[in-house]
C-alpha positions as CSV (number, residue, x, y, z in Angstrom):
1,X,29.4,-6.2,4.0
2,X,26.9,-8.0,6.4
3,X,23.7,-8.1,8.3
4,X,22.2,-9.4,11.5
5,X,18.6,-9.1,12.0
6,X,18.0,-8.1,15.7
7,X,14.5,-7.4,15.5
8,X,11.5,-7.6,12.9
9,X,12.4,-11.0,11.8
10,X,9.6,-12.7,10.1
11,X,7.6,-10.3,12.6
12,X,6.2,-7.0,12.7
13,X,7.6,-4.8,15.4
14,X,10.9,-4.3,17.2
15,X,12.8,-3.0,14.0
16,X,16.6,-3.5,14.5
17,X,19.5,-4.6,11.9
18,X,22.8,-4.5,12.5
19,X,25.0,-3.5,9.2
20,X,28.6,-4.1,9.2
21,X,30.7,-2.3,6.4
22,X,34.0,-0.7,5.7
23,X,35.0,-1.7,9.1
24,X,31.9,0.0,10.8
25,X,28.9,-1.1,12.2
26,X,25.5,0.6,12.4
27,X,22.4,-0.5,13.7
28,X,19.4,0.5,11.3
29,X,16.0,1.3,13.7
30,X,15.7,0.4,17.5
31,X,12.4,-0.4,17.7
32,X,9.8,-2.1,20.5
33,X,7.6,-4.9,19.6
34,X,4.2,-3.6,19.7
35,X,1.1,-5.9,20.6
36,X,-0.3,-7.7,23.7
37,X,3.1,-7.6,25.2
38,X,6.5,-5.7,24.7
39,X,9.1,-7.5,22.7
40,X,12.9,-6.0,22.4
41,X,15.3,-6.6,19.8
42,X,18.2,-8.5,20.2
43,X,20.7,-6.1,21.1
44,X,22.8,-6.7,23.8
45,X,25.8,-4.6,25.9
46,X,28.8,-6.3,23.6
47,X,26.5,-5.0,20.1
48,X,26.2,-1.5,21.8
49,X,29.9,-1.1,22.5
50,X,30.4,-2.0,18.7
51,X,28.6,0.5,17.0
52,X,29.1,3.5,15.5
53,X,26.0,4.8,14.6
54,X,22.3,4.4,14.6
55,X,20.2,5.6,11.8
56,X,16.4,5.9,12.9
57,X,13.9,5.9,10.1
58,X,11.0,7.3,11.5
59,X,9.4,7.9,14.9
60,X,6.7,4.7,15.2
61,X,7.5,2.8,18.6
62,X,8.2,-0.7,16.9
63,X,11.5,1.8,14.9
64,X,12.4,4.1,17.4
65,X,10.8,3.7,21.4
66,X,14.3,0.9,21.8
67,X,16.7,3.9,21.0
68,X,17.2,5.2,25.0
69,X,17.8,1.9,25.9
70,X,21.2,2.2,23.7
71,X,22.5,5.2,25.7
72,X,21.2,3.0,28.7
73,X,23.9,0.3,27.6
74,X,26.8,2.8,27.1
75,X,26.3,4.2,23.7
76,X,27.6,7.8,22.8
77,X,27.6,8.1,18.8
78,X,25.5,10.0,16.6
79,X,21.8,8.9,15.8
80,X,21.1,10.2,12.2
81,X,17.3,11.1,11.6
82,X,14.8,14.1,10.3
83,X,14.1,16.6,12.3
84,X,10.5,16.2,12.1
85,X,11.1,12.5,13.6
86,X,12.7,13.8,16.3
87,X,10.0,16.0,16.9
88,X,7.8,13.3,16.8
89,X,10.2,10.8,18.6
90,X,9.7,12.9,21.8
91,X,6.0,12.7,22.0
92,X,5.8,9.1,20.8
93,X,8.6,8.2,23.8
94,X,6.5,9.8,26.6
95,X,3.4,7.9,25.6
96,X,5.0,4.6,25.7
97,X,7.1,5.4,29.2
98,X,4.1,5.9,31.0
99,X,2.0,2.9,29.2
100,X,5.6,0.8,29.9
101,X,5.3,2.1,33.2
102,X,1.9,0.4,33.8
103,X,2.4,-2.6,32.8
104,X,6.0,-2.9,34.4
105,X,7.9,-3.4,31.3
106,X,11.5,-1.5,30.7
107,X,10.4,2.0,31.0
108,X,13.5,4.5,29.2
109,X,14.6,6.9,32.3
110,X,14.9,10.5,31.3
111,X,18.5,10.7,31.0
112,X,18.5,7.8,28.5
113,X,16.0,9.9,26.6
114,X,17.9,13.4,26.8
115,X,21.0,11.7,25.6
116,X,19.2,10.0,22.6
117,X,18.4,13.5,21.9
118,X,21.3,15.1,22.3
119,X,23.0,12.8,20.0
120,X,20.7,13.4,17.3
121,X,22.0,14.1,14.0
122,X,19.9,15.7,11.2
123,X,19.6,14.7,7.9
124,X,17.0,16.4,5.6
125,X,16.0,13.7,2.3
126,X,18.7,14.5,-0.3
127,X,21.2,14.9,2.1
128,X,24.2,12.2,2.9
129,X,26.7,11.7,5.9
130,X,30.0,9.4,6.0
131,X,30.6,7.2,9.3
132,X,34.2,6.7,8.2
133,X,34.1,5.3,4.9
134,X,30.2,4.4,4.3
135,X,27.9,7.0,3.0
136,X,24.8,7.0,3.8
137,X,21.8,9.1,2.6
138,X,18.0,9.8,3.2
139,X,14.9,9.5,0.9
140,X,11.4,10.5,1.4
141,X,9.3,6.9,2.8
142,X,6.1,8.4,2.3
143,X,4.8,6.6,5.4
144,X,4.1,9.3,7.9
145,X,6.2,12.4,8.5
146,X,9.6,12.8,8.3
147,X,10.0,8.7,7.4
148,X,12.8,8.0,5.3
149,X,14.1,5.2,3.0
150,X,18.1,4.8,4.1
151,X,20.7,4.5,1.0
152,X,23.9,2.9,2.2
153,X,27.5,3.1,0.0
154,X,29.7,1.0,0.7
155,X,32.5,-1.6,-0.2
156,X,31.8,-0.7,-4.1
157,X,28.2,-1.4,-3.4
158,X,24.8,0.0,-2.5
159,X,21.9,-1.0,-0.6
160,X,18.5,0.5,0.5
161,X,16.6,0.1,3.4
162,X,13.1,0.7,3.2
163,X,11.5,0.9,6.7
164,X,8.3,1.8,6.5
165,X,7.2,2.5,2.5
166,X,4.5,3.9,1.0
167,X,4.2,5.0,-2.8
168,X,0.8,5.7,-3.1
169,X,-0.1,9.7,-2.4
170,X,-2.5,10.0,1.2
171,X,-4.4,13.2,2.4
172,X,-0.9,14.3,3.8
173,X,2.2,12.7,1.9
174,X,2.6,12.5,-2.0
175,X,4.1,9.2,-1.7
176,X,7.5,7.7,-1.4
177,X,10.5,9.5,-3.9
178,X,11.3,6.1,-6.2
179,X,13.8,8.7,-7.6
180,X,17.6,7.6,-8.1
181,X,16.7,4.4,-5.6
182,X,18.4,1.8,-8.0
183,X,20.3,-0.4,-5.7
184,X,22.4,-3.6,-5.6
185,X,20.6,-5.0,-2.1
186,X,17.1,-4.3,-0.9
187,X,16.2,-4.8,2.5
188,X,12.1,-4.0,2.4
189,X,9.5,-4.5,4.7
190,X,6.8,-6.9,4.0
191,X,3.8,-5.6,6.2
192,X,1.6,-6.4,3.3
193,X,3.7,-9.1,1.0
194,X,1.0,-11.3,0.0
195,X,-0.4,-11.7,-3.5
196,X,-4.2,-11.2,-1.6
197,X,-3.0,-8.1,0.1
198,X,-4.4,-5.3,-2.0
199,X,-5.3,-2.2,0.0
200,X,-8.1,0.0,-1.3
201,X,-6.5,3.6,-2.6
202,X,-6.8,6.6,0.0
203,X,-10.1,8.2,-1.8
204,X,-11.8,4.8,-1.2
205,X,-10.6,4.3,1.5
206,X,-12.2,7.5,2.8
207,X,-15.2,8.0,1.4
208,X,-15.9,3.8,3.2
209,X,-14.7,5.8,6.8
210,X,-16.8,8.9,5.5
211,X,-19.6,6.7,4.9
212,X,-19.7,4.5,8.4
213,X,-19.0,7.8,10.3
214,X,-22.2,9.6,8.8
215,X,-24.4,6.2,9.5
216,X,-23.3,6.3,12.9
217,X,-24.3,10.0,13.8
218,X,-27.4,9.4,11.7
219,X,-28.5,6.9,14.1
220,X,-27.3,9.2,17.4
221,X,-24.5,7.0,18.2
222,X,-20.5,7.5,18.8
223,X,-18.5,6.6,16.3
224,X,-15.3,5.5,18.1
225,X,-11.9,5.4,16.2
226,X,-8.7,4.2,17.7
227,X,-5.7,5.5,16.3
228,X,-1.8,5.6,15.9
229,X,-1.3,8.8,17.5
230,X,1.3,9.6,14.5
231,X,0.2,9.3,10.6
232,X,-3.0,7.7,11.1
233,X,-4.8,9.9,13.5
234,X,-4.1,13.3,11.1
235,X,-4.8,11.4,7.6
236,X,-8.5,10.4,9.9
237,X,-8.8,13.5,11.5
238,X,-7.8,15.6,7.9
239,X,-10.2,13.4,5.9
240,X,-13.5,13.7,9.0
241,X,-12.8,17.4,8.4
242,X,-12.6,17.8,4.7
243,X,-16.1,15.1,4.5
244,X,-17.8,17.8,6.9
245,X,-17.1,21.7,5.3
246,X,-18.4,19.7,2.2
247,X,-21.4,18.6,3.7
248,X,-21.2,14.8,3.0
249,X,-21.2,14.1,7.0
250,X,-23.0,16.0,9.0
251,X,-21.1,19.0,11.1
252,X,-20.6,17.5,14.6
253,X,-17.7,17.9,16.7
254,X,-14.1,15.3,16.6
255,X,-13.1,15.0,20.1
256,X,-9.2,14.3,19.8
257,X,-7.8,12.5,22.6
258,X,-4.0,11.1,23.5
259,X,-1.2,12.2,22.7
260,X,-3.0,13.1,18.8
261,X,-3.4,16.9,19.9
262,X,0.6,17.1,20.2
263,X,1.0,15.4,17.1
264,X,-1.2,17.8,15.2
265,X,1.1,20.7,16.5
266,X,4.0,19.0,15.2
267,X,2.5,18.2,11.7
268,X,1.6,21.8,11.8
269,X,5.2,22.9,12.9
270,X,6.7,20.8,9.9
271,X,3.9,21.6,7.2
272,X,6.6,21.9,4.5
273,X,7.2,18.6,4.7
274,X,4.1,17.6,4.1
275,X,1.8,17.8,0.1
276,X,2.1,21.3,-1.2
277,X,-1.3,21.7,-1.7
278,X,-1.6,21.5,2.1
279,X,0.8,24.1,3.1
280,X,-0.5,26.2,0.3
281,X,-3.6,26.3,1.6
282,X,-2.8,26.9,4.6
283,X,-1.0,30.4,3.1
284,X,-3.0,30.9,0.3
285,X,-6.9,30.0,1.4
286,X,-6.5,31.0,5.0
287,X,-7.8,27.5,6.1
288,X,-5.9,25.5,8.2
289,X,-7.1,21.7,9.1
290,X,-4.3,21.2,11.7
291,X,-6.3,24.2,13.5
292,X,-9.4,23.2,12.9
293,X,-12.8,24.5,15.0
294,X,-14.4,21.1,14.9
295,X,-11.5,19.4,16.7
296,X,-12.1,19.0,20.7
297,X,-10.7,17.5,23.9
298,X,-11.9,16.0,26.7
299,X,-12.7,18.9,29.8
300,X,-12.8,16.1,32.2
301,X,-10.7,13.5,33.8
302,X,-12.8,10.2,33.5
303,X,-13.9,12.0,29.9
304,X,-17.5,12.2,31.1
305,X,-18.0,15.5,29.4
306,X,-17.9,13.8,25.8
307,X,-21.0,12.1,26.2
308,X,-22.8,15.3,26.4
309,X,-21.8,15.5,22.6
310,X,-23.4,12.9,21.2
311,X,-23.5,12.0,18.5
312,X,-20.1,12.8,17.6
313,X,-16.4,11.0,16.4
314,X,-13.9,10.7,18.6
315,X,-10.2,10.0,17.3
316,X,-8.0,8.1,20.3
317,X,-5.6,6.1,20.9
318,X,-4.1,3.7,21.4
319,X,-4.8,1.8,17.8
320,X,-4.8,-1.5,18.8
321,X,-6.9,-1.0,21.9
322,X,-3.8,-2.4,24.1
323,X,-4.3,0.9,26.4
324,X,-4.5,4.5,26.4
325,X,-8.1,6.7,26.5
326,X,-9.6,4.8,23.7
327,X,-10.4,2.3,26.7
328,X,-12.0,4.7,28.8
329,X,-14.4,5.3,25.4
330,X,-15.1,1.4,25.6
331,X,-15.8,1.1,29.1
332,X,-18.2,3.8,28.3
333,X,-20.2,2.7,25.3
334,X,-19.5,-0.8,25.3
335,X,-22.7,-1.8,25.6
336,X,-24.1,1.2,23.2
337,X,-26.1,-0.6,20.2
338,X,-25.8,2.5,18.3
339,X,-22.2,3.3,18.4
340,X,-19.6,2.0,16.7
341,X,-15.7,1.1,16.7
342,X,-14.2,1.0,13.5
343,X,-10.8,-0.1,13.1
344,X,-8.6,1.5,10.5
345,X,-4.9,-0.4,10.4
346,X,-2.6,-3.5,11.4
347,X,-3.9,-5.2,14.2
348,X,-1.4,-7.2,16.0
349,X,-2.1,-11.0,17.1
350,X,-3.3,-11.0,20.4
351,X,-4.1,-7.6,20.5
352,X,-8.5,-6.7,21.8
353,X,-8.7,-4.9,18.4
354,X,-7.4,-8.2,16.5
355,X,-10.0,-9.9,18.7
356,X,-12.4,-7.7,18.1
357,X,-11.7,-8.3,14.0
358,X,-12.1,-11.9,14.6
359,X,-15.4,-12.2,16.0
360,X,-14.8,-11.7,19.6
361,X,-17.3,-10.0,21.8
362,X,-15.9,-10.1,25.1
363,X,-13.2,-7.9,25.9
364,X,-11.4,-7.3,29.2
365,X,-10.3,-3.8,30.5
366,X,-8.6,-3.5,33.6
367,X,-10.3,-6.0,36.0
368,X,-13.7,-6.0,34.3
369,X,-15.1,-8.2,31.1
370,X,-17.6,-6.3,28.8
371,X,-19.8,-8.0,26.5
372,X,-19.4,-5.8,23.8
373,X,-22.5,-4.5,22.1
374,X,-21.2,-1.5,19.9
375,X,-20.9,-2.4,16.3
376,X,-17.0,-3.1,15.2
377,X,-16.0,-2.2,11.5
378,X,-12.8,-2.4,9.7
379,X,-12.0,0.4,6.8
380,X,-8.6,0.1,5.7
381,X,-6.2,3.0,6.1
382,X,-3.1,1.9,5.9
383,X,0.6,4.1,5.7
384,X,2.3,0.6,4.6
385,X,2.4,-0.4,0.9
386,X,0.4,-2.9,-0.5
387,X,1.8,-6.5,-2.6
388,X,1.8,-4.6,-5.6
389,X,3.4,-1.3,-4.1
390,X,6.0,-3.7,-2.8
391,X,6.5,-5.4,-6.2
392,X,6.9,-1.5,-8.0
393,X,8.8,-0.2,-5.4
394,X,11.6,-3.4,-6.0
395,X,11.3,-3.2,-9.5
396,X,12.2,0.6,-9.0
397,X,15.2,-0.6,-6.7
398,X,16.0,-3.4,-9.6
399,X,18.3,-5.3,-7.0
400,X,20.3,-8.3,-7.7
401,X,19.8,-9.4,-4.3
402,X,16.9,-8.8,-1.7
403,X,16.1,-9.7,2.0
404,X,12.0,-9.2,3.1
405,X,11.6,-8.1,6.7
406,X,8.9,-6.7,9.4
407,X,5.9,-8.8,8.3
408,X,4.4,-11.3,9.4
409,X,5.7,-15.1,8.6
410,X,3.7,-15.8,5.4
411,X,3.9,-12.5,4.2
412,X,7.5,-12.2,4.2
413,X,7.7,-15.8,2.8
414,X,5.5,-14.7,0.0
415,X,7.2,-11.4,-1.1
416,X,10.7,-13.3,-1.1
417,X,9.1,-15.7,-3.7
418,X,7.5,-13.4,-5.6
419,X,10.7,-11.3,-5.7
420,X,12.6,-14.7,-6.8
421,X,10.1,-15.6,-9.5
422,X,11.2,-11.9,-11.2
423,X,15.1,-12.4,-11.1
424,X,16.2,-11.0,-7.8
425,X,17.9,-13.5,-5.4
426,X,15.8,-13.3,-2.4
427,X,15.3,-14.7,1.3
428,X,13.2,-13.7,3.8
429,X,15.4,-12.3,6.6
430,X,15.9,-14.1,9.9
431,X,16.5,-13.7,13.5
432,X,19.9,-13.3,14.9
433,X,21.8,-15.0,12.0
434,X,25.1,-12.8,9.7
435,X,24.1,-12.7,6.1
436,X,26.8,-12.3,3.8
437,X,25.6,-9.5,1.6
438,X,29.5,-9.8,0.1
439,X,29.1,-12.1,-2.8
């Protein structure tokens, strides 16, 4: 048993590892590099030819936008994943072929994307599938929905992949399943692997968002949230609502713009596998926040129309402010004392919102420079784990062997010495280079 990181590398973004086993070789997540520019993994024609399988985790870009390009290169086997990440897979795809398309990057062609579809194979979280000799079998990630941890058998021994991980319970998942996850080799993500990286728990988290939202309509202004179409954008748009029937913001429309309105439908469409108590509401208390009346969109083109609300929130994306409508909202109130962005996850280096974080107040759009006026906050919302997630989650795993991954370079450095200093032989994982996971 080996691996070859293709992708994600002491990097976060462009997810792609190449596992070779029992004779077989499968390529864990095809992801794009998300940030100021497109990055692709390292997969090339010859790697393609050699696989048998791809196993997608869940549908984020940076694990799952590279997939057509595969079929592009000549590749006809199945693609195991959830059903409710191919659901999401499809909407997520669309977005970033027409943002690919305007920047001139590699834009997937609609036969690449039909055949990534039509080769998809599902597996529901408890359920396993052989390529040839290796088993392999879903658990629930507890990052957004439908992500899965991947549990590999093979060659007398086991490993996990994590992808994307979250433990801790959120508005809309209870967490990641640390059920029956003992494995010889763990292959996490270090997105937060730093001892300083301690993220503030979903109720404190909310009530900080709650609180900037309600200063910002108290003072007449927009508060402007860009977004992830996909986790983030319903655990915001589930915790607005829930802050206004009880009063604690006041009652003012959430305009909902991107491609967030499809990915409500689909959260709604795959409510089971989200917390019980939402889908028992939903059945029980005839109240459904996927549905919601306070949620809006834009009437008009140039989005002109959602002035006339103010003050309001609007939800958009794209979260890093590297395209999509949210830019169209900054052009507009950019110079708007009383509005506000505020930032709610990972901001990519060299990306406006990471600009924005670090004290920047000029940001291009198109052909034009704005000197921003509108407040920026940051309130931390995060669907990744946290250090000491990451520490529980591999004592869960109890590996004798562990390789850290999509992080940046100190952070997967740090986890892999932190993971060393409690027994488990560790490295943090990099580009384009076999590791023996044999011995």
């Amino acid at each position: 048993m080996r691996l070859r990181i293709l992708g994600a590398a002491k990097e976060v973004g462009r997810s792609a590892l190449l596992l070779e086993a029992e004779g077989k070789r499968i390529l864990l997540d095809a992801g794009v590099g998300v940030g100021a520019e497109y990055k692709y993994p390292l997969v090339t024609p010859e790697i393609v030819n050699s696989l048998d399988a791809v196993v997608i985790t869940h549908a984020h870009i940076d694990h799952s936008a590279y997939l057509p390009r595969l079929f592009e290169m000549g590749f006809s086997g199945n693609v195991y994943i959830t059903k409710p990440t191919r659901d999401l897979f499809q909407v997520l795809v669309a977005d970033y072929r027409r943002i690919a398309a305007e920047r001139n990057a590699w834009t997937p062609s609609t036969e690449a994307v039909t055949e990534a579809l039509r080769h998809m194979a599902f597996l529901d979280y408890g359920e396993s599938a052989r390529i040839g000799d290796v088993r392999i079998t879903f658990k629930d990630a507890g990052h957004i929905l439908g992500s899965a941890q991947v549990i590999v058998e093979a060659e007398e021994k086991r490993l996990i992949y994590s992808g994307d991980i979250n433990p801790r319970p959120s508005r809309l998942h209870s967490g990641a399943d640390l059920e029956g996850i003992d494995a010889d080799i763990l292959i996490t993500e270090s997105t937060y692997g730093h001892p300083e990286d301690r993220l503030p728990s979903y109720k404190t988290a909310g009530k900080q968002l709650a609180d900037s939202v309600r200063a910002t309509i108290e003072s007449g202004g927009f508060a402007v949230i860009p977004s992830f179409a996909i986790g983030r954008a319903q655990e915001v748009i589930l915790t607005l609502d829930a802050y206004m029937r009880s009063g604690a913001i006041p009652d003012v429309p959430i305009v909902v713009d991107g491609m967030i309105k499809k990915a409500l439908r689909i959260y709604r469409a795959n409510v089971l596998h989200l917390r019980e108590e939402i889908w028992k509401g939903i059945l029980l208390n005839d109240y459904d926040p996927f549905r919601s009346e306070r949620i809006v969109v834009p009437r008009r083109l140039d989005r002109s129309d959602i002035l006339e609300l103010r003050p309001t929130v609007i939800v958009s994306t794209s979260g890093m402010l590297t395209g999509g409508p949210v830019l169209r909202y900054l052009e507009m109130l950019a110079y708007d004392e009383r509005s506000k962005i505020i930032l709610t996850g990972y901001q990519a280096p060299g990306t406006p919102g990471r600009r924005l974080l670090e004290g920047a107040r000029v940001i291009r759009i198109g052909e034009k420079s704005y000197d921003i006026r509108i407040g920026v906050e940051f309130v931390h919302m995060s669907a990744h784990a946290d250090y000491n997630d990451l520490i529980r989650y591999a004592d869960a795993v109890k590996p004798e062997r562990a390789i850290t991954v999509h992080g940046e370079p100190d952070r997967v450095d740090a986890l892999a010495k932190a993971l060393e200093k409690r027994g488990i032989s560790a490295e943090a994982g990099e580009l384009d280079v076999w590791i023996d996971l044999g011995a």
